[in-house]
SEGUZA-481011 format. One record per residue (C-alpha): x, y, z; residue in one letter. Coordinates in steps of 0.2 Angstrom, whole numbers, plus 5000, padded with zeros to 4 digits. Example, Ala and Ser with C-alpha at 12.3 -4.5 7.8 and 13.67 -1.06 7.14 Angstrom:
506249785039a 506849955036s 
***
This chain:
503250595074x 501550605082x 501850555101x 500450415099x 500150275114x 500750125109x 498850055108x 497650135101x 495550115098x 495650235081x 496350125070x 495649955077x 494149925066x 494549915046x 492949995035x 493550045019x 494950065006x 494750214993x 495350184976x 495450344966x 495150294946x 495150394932x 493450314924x 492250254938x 491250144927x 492650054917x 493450024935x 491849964940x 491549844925x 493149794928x 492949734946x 491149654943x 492149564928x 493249484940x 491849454955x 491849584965x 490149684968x 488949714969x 489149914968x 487950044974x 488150264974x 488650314986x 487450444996x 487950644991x 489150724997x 487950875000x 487350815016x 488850875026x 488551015034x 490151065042x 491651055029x 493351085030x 494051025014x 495251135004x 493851154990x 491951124995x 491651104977x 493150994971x 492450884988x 490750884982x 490950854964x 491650674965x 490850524961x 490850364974x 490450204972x 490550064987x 490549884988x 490149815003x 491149645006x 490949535021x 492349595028x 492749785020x 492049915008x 493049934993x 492850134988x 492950184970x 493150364967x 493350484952x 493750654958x 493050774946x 494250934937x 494151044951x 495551044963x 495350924978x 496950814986x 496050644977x 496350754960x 498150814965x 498450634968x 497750544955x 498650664943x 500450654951x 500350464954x 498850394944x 497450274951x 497750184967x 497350174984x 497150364992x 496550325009x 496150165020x 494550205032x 494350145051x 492850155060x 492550235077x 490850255087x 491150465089x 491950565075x 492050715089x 492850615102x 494150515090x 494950675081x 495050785098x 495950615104x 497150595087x 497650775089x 497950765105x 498950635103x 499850755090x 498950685072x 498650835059x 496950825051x 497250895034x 495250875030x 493350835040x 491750845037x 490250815049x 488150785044x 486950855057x 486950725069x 488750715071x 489250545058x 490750595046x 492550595042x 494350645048x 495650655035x 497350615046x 499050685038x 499950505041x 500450485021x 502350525025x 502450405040x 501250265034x 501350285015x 499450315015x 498150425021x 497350365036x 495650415040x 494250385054x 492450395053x 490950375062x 489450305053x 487750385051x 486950205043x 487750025047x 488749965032x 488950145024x 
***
């Protein structure tokens, strides 16, 4: 186990739960059918520059789609064929939830931190001005992945 303090500022802010779907639009349909949209693309996954993922084209071959709630983003997203851990997942345990997002204010600062603090990354990328993701291997202890990121846009 991770020799974490017992309070912490990376997991504080809740952004975004990512549900990996088999179809994109009929999980979409689905969730407008029942109230909940409206949903937007979201921006590609081009645009990070600094990738460590364990296939850059498995990573940047899915398709996302956000709704932004007053109070969370819900995440859709359909991991094309190529291999990626949202494919491995959604083929060993079907759709669900894959990862829950927190917000932090430095992508840099927050993962040096977490691995200090003895967190594995198992993915990141960064854009150009330093915005992104950390992928936290946290499944075993917290039955999900946990990830932090810093945002390049409010609301994205």
């Amino acid at each position: 186990m991770p020799n974490l303090p017992k309070k912490t500022d990376r997991f504080n802010k809740l952004h975004h739960l990512c549900i990996v779907v088999h179809d994109i639009d009929r999980s979409q349909a689905y969730y407008e059918s029942i109230g909940i949209g409206p949903w937007e693309s979201y921006p590609p996954l081009v645009e990070y520059e600094e990738l460590d993922v364990p296939s850059s084209s498995g990573f940047r071959s899915m398709q996302y789609r956000v709704c932004n709630l007053p109070n969370v983003q819900f995440q859709l997203c359909q991991p094309s064929h190529d291999p990626s851990p949202q494919r491995q997942f959604l083929d060993s345990k079907g759709e669900g939830v894959f990862h829950i997002g927190f917000e932090v204010p430095d992508a840099d600062k927050t993962e040096a931190e977490a691995r200090a603090n003895g967190l594995k990354v198992k993915m990141r990328g960064r854009r150009v001005n330093r915005s992104g993701f950390t992928y936290y291997d946290t499944e075993a202890g917290a039955g999900v992945t946990l990830l932090t990121r810093a945002i390049g846009q409010p609301g994205k």
